[in-house]
N, C-alpha and C positions, 0 to 999 in steps of 0.2 A: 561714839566714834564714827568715824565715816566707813562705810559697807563698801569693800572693795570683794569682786570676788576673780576666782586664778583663772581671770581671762586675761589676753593681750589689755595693757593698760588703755589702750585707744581702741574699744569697740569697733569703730568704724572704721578704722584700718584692715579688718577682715581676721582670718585666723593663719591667714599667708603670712600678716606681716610677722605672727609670731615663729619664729624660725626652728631652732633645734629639732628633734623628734617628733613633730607632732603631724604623724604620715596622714591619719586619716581623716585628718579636717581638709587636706588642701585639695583642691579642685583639680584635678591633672590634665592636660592635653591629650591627645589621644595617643594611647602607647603603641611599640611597633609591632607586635603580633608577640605570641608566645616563643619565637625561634629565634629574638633579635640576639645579635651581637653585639660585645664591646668589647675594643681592646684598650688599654690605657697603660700610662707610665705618670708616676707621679700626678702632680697636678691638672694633666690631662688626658682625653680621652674620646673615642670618636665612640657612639651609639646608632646600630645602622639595625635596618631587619636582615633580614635574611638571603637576601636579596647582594646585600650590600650598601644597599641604597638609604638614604636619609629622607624620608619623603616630608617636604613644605609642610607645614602647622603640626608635627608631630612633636614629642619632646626628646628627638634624638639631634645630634650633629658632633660636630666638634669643637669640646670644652676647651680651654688655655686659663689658667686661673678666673674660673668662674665669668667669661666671659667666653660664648658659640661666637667662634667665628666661622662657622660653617654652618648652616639651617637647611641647607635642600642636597642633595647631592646622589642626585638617580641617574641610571644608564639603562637609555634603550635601543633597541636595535631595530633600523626601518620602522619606526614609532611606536614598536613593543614592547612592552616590558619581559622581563628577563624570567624562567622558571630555573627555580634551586632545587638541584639535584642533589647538594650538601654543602653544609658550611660547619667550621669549626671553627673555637682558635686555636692556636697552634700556643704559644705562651702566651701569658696576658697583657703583652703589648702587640700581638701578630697573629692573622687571621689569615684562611683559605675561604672564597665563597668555587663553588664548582654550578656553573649553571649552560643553560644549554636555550635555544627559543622556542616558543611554540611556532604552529603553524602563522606566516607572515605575507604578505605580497613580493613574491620573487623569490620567499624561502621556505623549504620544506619543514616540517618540525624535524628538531634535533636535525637542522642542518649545519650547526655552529656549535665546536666545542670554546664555551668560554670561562674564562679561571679570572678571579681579581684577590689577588693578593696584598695585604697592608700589613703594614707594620706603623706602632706611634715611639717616638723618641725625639731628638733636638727638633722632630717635627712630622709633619703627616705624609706617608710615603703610601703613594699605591701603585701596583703595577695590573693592567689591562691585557690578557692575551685572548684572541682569538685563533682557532682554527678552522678552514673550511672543510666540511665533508660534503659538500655540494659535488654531485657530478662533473656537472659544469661550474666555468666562471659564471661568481655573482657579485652584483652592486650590494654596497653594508654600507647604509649610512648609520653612523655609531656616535650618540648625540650623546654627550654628558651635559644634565642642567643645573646650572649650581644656584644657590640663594646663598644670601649672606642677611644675618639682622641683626647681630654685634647684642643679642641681648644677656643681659645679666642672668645668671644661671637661677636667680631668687624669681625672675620672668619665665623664665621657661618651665616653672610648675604651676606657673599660677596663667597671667596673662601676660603676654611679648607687647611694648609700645613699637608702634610704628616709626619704626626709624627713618624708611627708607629716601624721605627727602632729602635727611644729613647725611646720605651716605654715599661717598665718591667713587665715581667708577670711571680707572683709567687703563684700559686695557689695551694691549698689546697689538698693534695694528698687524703681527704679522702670525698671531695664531700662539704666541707659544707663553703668552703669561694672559689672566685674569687679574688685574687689579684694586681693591676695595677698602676704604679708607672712613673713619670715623671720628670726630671730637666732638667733646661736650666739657667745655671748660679744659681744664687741665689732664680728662683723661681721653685718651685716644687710642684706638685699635684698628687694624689692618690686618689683612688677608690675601695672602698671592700663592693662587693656583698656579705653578708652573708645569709646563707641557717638554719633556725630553726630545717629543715628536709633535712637532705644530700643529693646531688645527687646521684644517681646511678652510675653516672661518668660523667667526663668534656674531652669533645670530642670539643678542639682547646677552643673554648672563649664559650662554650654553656656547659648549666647544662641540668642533662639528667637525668628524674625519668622512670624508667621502671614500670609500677603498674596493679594491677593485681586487677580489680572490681568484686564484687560481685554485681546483682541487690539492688541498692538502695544503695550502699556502698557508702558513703564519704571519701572523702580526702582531706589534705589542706596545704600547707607550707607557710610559713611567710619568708619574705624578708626584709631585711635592710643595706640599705648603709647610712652609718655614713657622718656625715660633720661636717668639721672643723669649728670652730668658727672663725669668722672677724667681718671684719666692717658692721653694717648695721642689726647681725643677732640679731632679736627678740626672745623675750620670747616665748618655744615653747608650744605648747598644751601637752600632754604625758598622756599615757595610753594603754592599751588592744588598736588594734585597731576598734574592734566594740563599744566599750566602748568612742572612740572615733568620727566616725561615726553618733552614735546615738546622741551625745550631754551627754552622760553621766561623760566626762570624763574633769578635770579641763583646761578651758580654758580661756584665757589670753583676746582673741578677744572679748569671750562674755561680762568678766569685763567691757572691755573698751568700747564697743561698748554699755552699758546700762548704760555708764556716761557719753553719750553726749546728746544734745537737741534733742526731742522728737517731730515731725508734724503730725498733720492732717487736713486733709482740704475734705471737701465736693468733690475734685477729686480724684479721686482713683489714678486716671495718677500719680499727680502730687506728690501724699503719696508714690504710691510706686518706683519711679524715685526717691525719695530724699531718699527711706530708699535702694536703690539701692548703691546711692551712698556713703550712711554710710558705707554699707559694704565694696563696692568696696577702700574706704579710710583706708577703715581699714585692707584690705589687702596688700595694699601699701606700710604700714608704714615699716621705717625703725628705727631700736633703735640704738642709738649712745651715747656713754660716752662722755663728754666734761669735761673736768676740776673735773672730780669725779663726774658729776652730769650726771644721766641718760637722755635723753630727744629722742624724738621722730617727726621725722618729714617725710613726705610723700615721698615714692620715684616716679619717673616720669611717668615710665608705662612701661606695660607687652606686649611683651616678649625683646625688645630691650635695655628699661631704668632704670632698677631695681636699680639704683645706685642715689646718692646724686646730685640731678642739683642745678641751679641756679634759671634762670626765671621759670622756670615750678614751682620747690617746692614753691619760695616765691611769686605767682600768685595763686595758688593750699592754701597757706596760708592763703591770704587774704581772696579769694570766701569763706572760711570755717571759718572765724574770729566769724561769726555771727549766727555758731552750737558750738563754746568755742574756749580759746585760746593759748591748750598747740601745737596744731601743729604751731601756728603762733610763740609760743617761740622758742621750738625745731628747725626751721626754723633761725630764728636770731642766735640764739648762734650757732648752725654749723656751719653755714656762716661764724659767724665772726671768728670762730677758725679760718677757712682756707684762709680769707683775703687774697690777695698778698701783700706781702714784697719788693718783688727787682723787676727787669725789669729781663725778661727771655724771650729771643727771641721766646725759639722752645716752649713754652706753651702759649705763649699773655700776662703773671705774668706783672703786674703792683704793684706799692706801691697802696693799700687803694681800689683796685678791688676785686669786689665779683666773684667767681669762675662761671664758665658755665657749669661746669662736671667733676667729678670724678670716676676714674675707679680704678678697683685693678684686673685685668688681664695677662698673661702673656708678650701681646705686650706694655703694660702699666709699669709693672716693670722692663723690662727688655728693657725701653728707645727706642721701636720703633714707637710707640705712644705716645702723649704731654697729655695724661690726669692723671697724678697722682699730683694736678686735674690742667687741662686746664681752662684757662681763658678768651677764646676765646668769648665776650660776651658785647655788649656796652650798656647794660641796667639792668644787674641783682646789679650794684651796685645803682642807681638810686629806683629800684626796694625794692631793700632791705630797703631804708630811708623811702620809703614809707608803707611797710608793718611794721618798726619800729613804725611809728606813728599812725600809725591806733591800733597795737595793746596798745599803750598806749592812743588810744583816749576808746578804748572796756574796760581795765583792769586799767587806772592810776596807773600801775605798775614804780613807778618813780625809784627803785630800779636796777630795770632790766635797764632801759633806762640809767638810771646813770652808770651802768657797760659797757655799752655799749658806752660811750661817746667818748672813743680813737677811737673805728670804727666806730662811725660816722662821727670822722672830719678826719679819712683817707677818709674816701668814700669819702668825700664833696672834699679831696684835689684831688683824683683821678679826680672826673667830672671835676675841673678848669683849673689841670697840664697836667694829660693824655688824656685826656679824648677830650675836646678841642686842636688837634691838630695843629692848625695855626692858633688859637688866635682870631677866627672870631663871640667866642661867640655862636658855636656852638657845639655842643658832634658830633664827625666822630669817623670809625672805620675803622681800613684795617689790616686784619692778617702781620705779621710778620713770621710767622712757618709755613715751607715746608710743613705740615700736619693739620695746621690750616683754619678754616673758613673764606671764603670769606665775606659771609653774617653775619652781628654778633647781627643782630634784629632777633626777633621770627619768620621772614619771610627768614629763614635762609640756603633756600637751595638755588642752586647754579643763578637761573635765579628768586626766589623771590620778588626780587626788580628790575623795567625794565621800559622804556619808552612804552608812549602810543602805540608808532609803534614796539614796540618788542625788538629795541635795550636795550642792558644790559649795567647800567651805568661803568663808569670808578670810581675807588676808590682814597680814600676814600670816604664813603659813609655820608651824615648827615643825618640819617632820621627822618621823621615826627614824628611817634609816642615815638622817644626816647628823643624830644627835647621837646614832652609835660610831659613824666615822669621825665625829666629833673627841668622843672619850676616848676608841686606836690612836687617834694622830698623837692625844695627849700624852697616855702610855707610853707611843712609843716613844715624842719627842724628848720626854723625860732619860729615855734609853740611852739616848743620841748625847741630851746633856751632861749626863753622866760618863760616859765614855768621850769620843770624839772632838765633842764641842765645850766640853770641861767647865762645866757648872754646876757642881752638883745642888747648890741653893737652888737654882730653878727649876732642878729635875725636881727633888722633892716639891715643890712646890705644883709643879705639874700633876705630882701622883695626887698629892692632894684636893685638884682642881677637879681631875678624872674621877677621883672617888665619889666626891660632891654629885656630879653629874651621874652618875652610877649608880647612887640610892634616891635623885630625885627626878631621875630620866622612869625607874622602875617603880615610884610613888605613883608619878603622873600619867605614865601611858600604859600601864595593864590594865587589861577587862576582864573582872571575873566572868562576866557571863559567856552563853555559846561554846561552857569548855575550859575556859580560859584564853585568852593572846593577848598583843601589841596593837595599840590604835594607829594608825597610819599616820596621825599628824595630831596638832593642837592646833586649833585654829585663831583667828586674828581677837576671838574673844571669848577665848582659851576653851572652849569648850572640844571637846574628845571627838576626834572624826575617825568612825567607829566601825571602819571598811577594813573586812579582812583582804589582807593583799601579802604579795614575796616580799614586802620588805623587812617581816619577821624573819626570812633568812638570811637577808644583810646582816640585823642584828646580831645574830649568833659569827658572822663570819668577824664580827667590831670583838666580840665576847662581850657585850654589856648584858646578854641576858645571865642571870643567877642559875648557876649546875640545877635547883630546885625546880626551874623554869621551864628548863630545856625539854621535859617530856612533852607538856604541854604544845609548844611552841611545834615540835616537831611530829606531835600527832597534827595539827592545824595543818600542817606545810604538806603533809602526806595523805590527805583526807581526797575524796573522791570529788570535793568539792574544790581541792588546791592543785590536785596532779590529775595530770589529763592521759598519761599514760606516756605523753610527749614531752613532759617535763611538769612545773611547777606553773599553774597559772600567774599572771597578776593582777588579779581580783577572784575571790572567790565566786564560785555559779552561787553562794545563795546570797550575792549583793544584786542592787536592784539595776543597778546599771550593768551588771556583767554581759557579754556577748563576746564568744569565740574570737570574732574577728577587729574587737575594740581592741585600739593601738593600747591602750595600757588599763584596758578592762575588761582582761580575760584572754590576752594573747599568752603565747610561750617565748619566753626569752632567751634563747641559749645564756648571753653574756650573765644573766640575771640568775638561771640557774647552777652556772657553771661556780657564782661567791657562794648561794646559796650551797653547793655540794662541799666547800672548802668549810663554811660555817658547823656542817652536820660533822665534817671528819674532825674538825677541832674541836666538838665536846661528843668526839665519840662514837657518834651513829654512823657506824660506818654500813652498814646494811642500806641504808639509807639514803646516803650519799652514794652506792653503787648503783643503786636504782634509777637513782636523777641522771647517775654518768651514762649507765646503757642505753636508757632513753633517749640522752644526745647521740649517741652513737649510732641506736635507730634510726632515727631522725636524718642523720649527715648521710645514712646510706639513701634515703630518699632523692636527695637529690647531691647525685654523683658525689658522695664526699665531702661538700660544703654546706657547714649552717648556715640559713639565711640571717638575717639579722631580726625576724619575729615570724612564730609559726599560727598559726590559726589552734586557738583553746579547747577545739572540739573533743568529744571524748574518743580517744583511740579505738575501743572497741566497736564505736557506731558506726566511725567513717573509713576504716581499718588500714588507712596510709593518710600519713602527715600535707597538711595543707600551709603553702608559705601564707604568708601577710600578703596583701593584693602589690603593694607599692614599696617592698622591703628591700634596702641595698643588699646588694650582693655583687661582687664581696662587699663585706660588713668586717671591720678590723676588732669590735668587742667580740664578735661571733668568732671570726676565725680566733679567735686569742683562748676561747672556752675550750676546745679541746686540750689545748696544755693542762689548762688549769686542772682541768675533770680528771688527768693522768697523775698531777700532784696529789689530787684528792687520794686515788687509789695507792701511791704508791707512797704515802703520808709521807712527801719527800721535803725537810723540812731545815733551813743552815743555822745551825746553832751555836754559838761561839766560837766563829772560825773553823767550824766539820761540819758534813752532811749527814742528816739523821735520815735514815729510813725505820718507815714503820708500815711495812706496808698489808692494803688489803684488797690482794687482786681477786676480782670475783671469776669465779669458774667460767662463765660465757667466755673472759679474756684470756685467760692461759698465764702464756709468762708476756713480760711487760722488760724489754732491756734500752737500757740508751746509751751512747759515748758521746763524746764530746761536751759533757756539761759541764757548763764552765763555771766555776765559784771559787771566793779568794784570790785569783789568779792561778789556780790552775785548771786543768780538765777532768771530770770523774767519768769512770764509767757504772750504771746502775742495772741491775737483776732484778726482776723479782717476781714468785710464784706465791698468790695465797699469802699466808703471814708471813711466807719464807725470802730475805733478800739478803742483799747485802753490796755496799757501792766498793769504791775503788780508785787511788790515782792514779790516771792513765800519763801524765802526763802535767811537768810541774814549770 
């Protein structure tokens, strides 16, 4: 057979062109110092330092569905740049920067208090004030220099083409607009700096106010670049922008953000991590029309994935089913709009596959990139059966499920036609498209998946954790058909497909040796690729491992070589490839360990699964409350505070979605035929753990719980 191995199918294309996860091949531009800021709303979002400022060749500016139309964007004063006395955001679409000058020609240090305040919504607002503390009147020439390079956000981690020949510049002869314009075939982009307060003049691409202070005088201009509307863009905030700011002014997040479930718990850690992640979820969201209906589902994370995924949103679904369940809807009906239809070599398009990524870009529309969306993904349709049934086990929404019955038995045909490629009973993957992913599990950069000695399997790939989302989806879809979708010949028929897969899923992937575990994949010629890695606690989270197994499995997961103290590696230290800081050999994953802790409390271990939760907990207190979306594997007690991944989003929508999850863990909060089961096991570090407003079936519970001790409650029906 032909030797393929899970690298981008076109070598020469670099490891950029393979897209998804895979952070630490790609070559990054220079980042903006460790204090940068971002504020964002939906599919957009501006990336500045600290300063404020976007400095020329950096990878920050401002995003609009995967296209910068802003690349430079600095303010100096008398030819200086600017010292940060502090900057925050304020919400995460509005920022303060507070800065003041150094010593200048004409100006003393800290002889100018200066504030620049933004906010992002139906578009980019900023406001400029100065004050003079000069003794005397002074001259302020107050230069803003803007760039523009219209490039694809797939450029701006890798390498930016030079546009600037195709790009038009018609500006405002009288000071109070920049104008900047783009095409390339059928797609085109624009960019207009307006000025509330004119310049003084536009010297090449920079607005230039000449001003003339009196002690104590203020001054201040407002700024606005407009943005088109597309896909993804949410309802904005609007107002004044102090009015904004301050929280005075009507906003969308706050509605939404004060109708989801409410916790507290005797930890403060753990209160303010989860209401960390309410935010951080709610800044994620993306709005999309489907069929006339508005709905809303999470997008994957900042600053790289602002766009509609697969496994991320419908994983990011589930961990949040159990705070309510329109992002879990929102999440189904996107998906299934954009199903695959036909077979499409250069995208991965399958009939009855769930998508891996969508972009709307210009290397994306204009066909030099497979994602308008790429289907490059052997688990997000698997995935999706299983976040359908979950959320008809939380909501017996049989409507929804019933509308959804054509895409579920495309998905179901996908796993047994496509999906299964040589018949053997198991789900394989291997790109087809010059620009497609090698890796097409969550472990999906280029050396992800690899033998214990380092070698990197041949494709196609079968892996472990996609042949136990394989056997759930079966299970559960069998549930579905039995109840809802009223078949019961095929539900049986399912259990018996599930079973099939259950005794030769655990023939073909255990390893006596080292103990006992799970080989991480079969590879393209079928031989055992024999790397300890987390996705022996997927399994358990599928339940395809045997009650007999489970000791096993979860001494592996728990061993000094799997848990770092931070969570649960993915790669064990005694693989040959492992390193702390490999994207998926040997980092910590919160979203990864957060199934893993759900897996340990579904057969049981719940000691175990506390362990993995407080560690997140640790962890989120490192940095202010939020997990990043990958931490460095090092071992706790050597470096004795947690280290992020160099280049990890944050926010991260799997990550922020893990703290729920880790709370279900504890409070073995579970909906079982139309009622909420608790069973819970709050560990002492936590105290008591209470929620209200959780929403299932249609109505609202309220939950307690101390230790073994709870009990939930309708608040409201």
């Amino acid at each position: 057979m032909a030797v393929l191995r899970a690298t981008p199918a076109n070598p020469t294309a670099g490891v950029a062109s393979a897209t998804g996860e895979s952070g630490d091949q790609r070559a990054m531009p220079p980042e903006l110092g460790p204090n940068s800021l971002a504020v964002l709303s939906g599919p957009t979002f501006l990336y500045s330092d600290a300063r404020g400022d976007v400095p020329p060749g950096s990878i920050g500016g401002l995003v609009h569905l995967d296209t910068r139309l802003i690349s430079g964007w600095t303010l100096t004063v008398n030819g200086g740049q600017l010292l940060v006395l502090r900057a925050r955001t304020i919400e995460h679409y509005s920022a303060q920067y507070v800065l003041t000058n150094p010593e200048l020609p004409g100006l003393a240090p800290n002889g100018l208090a200066i504030r620049r305040l933004r906010y992002v919504s139906d578009g980019f607002h900023e406001r400029v004030e100065l004050v003079s503390y000069q003794p005397e009147p002074v001259r302020v020439e107050l230069r803003l220099a803007v760039d523009v390079d219209f490039a694809d956000l797939f450029e701006v981690k890798s390498v930016v083409r030079d546009r600037s020949a195709q790009i038009v510049r018609g500006h405002a002869a009288d000071g109070s607009e920049l104008c900047f314009s783009y095409r390339n075939g059928d797609f085109t982009a624009e960019t207009r700096v307006r000025c509330a307060t004119p310049a003084d003049r536009i010297e090449g691409d920079d607005l230039v106010w000449d001003l003339h202070l009196r002690p104590r005088e203020d001054w201040l201009v407002d700024l606005h670049v407009p943005l088109a509307p597309g896909l993804g863009v949410v309802e904005p905030v609007r107002g004044d922008i102090i009015d904004v700011l301050q929280g005075r002014a009507d906003d969308p997040l706050r509605r939404w953000t004060e109708d989801r479930a409410v916790l507290r718990s005797d930890s403060q850690a753990l209160e303010c991590t989860v209401r960390q992640s309410r935010d951080d979820l709610a800044a994620l969201r993306l709005d999309l029309e489907v069929k006339g209906q508005r709905i809303l589902l999470p997008g994957a994370g900042l600053p790289w994935f602002l766009s509609v995924f697969g496994r991320d949103t419908l994983i990011t679904a589930y961990q949040t089913l159990v705070a309510g369940p329109a992002l879990a809807k929102g999440a189904l009906l996107a998906l299934a709009r954009l199903q695959g239809e036909a077979c499409d070599d250069f995208t991965d398009e399958e009939p009855g596959k769930i998508l891996h990524e969508a972009r709307s870009g210009e290397l994306t529309r204009t066909g030099q990139k497979p994602y308008g969306p790429y289907y490059g993904t052997a688990d997000a349709t698997q995935l999706w059966l299983i976040l359908l049934s979950e959320y008809w086990r939380w909501t017996r929404d049989d409507e929804t499920v019933r509308h959804l019955r054509d895409n579920a038995l495309a998905a179901l045909r996908w796993i047994d036609e496509y999906g299964d490629r040589d018949g053997d009973g198991f789900v394989e993957y291997a790109t087809r498209s010059p620009e497609g992913l090698g890796n097409q599990c969550w472990r999906d950069s280029p050396d992800g998946v690899c033998f214990a000695d380092g070698r990197i399997p041949v494709l196609p790939l079968a892996t472990a954790d996609v042949q136990g989302y394989t056997f759930d989806a079966k299970v559960r879809l069998a549930e579905l058909f039995d109840g809802p979708l009223g078949d019961p010949t095929l539900a049986a028929r399912l259990r018996d497909e599930a079973g099939t897969l259950y005794e030769r899923f655990n023939r073909d992937f255990w390893i006596d040796e080292r103990g006992g575990y799970y080989a991480v994949a079969l590879d393209g010629d079928k031989n055992v690729v024999d790397s300890k890695t987390s996705s022996m606690g997927h399994l358990l989270w599928s339940g395809i491992v045997p009650p007999g197994r489970a000791d096993a499995v979860v001494r592996q997961l728990m061993s000094p070589d799997m848990f770092s103290g931070w969570g649960i590696r993915t790669l064990s230290a005694e693989e040959r490839l492992y390193r702390p800081l490999g994207y998926h050999l040997g980092t910590v994953w919160p979203h990864d360990n957060s199934l893993i802790a759900l897996g340990l409390a579904r057969y049981g271990y719940r000691a175990e699964a506390n362990r993995v939760s407080l560690a997140m907990i640790d962890a989120a207190e490192q940095f202010d409350h939020r997990l990043p979306e990958a931490l460095s594997g090092s071992d706790r007690q050597r470096l004795l505070f947690a280290i992020p991944y160099p280049t990890a989003c944050s926010p991260q929508a799997w990550a922020a979605g893990a703290p729920l999850a880790l709370v279900r863990a504890m409070l073995g909060l579970n909906p079982v035929e139309g009622r909420l089961v608790l069973d819970p096991a709050v560990p002492p570090e936590i105290g008591r753990i209470s929620a209200n407003r959780v929403r299932a079936f249609g109505q609202e519970w309220g939950v307690e719980a101390t230790g073994s001790s709870g009990h939930v409650w309708i608040e409201r029906s």
